[in-house]
C-alpha positions in Angstrom: -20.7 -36.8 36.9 -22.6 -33.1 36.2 -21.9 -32.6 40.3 -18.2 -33.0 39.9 -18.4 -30.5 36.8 -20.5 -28.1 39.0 -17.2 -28.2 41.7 -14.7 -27.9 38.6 -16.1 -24.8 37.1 -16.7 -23.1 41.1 -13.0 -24.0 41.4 -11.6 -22.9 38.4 -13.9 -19.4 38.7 -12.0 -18.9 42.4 -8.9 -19.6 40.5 -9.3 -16.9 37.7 -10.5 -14.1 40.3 -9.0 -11.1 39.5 -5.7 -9.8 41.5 -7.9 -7.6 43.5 -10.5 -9.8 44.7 -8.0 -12.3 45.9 -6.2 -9.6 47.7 -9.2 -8.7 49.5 -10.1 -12.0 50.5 -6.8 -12.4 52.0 -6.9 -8.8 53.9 -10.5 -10.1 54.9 -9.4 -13.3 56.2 -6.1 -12.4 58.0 -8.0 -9.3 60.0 -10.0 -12.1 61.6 -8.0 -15.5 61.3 -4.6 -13.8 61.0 -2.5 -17.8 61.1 -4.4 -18.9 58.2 -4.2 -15.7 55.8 -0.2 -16.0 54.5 -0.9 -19.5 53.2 -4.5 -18.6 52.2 -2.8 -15.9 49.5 0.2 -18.0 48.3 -1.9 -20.6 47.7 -4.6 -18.2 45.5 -0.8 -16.9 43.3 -0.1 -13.9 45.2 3.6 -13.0 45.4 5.7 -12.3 48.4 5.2 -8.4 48.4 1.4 -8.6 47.8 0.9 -11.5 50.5 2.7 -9.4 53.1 1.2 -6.4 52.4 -2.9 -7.6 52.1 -2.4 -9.8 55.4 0.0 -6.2 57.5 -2.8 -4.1 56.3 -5.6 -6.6 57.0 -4.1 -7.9 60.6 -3.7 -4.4 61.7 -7.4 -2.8 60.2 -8.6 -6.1 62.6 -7.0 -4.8 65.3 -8.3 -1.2 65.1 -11.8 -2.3 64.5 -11.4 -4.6 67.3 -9.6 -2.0 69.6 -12.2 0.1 69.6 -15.3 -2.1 69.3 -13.7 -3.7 72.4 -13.4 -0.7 74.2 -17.1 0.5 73.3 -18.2 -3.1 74.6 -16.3 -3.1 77.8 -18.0 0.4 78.4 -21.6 -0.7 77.8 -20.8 -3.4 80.0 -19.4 -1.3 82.7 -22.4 1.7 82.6 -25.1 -0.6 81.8 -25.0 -4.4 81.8 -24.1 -4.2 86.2 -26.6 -1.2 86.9 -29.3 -3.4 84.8 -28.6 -7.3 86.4 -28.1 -6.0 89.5 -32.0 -4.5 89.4 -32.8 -7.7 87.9 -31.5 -9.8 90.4 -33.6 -7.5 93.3 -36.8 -7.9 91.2 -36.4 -11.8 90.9 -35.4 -11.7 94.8 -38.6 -9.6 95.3 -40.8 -11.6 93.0 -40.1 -14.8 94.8 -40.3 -13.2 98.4 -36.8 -13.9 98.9 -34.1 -11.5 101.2 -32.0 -9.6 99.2 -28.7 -10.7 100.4 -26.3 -7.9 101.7 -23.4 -8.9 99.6 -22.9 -9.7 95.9 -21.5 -13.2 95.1 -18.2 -13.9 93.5 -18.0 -14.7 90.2 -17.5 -18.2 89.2 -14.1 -19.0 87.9 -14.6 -21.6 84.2 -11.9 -23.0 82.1 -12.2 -20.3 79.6 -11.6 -17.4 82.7 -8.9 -19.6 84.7 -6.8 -19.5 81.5 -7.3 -15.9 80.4 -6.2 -14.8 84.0 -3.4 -17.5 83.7 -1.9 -16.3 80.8 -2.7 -12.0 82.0 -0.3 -13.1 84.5 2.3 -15.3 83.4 2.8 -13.8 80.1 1.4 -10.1 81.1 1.2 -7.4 78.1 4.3 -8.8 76.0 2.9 -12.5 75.7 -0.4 -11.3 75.0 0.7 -9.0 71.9 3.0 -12.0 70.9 0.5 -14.5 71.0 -2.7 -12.3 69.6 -2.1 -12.7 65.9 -1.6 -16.3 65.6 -2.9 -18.3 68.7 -5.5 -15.8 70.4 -6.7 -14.7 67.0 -7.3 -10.9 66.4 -10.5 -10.4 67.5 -9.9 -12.2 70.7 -6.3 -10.9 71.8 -7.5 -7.7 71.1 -10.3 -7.9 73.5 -8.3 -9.3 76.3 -5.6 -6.7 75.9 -8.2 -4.2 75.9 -9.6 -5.5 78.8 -6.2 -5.9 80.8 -4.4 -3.4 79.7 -6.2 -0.3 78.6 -4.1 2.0 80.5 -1.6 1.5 78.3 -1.5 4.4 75.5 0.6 2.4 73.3 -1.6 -0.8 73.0 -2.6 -0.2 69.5 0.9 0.8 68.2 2.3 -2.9 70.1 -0.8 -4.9 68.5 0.0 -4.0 65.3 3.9 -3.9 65.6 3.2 -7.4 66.6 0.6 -8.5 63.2 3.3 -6.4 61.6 6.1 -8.5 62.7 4.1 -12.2 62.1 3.0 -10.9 58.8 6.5 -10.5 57.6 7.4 -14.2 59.3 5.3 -16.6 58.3 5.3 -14.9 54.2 9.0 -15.3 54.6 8.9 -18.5 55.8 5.9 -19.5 53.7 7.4 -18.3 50.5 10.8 -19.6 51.3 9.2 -23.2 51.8 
């Protein structure tokens, strides 16, 4: 019986956070786990107005952090991580008195790669800003727009247009339901 009081009062403290803390959960949650952050603040009391607004400004703070840690990663990857394995991969060839081979071997194609590629090309730039805020998740549909389409100067204003967008949707719909 004292366990079930422990969960009542931890329940009942979540429920008498202040206004602020339970918008900053939600801003929190929705620039990681954008699907889950509109139902997330209606069900903590937040209003229409204050849900939209904590998961617009959270969804799109995601997707600058994300932008531009993506874009730091992919340059790491591109200056170091090659110049570094392929020196590995000559001192494991020489260690085991083995010939260098003359070519570099394609990369093998998993589940995970077959569908990112699959959906780069079906869907192309407009599917992938469409999709990142509720299926792909922020951090992730960031990434793989960053990756893909980093040409584009107007990624970041269409990533956001696009939480933007969702954010207002699914608090409409929540609210109206």
């Amino acid at each position: 019986m004292q366990h079930f009081k422990s969960c009542d009062v931890i329940i009942e403290t979540f429920l008498a956070l202040s206004g602020f803390l339970k918008i900053l959960i939600v801003f929190a949650v929705s620039s990681i786990k954008f699907l889950f952050a509109p139902a997330l603040a209606f069900s903590m009391g937040l209003n229409f107005i204050q849900t939209w607004l904590s998961t617009t400004a959270g969804g799109i703070s995601g997707v600058i952090v994300f932008f531009f840690l993506s874009r730091w990663f992919l340059f790491l990857y591109s200056r170091y991580f090659s110049y570094y394995a392929h020196l590995l991969r000559i001192t494991v060839y020489r260690f085991l008195n083995l010939k260098i081979p003359k070519f570099i071997p394609a990369k093998k194609f998993t589940r995970r790669n077959r569908f990112i590629i699959k959906m780069v090309r079906k869907y192309g730039l407009a599917g992938i800003v469409i999709l990142t805020p509720i299926l792909l998740s922020i951090p992730v549909g960031t990434f793989i727009a960053t990756r893909y389409y980093s040409t584009n100067r107007y990624l970041l204003v269409y990533l956001s247009g696009s939480v933007l967008l969702w954010s207002l949707f699914m608090s409409s719909a929540i609210s109206l339901f």
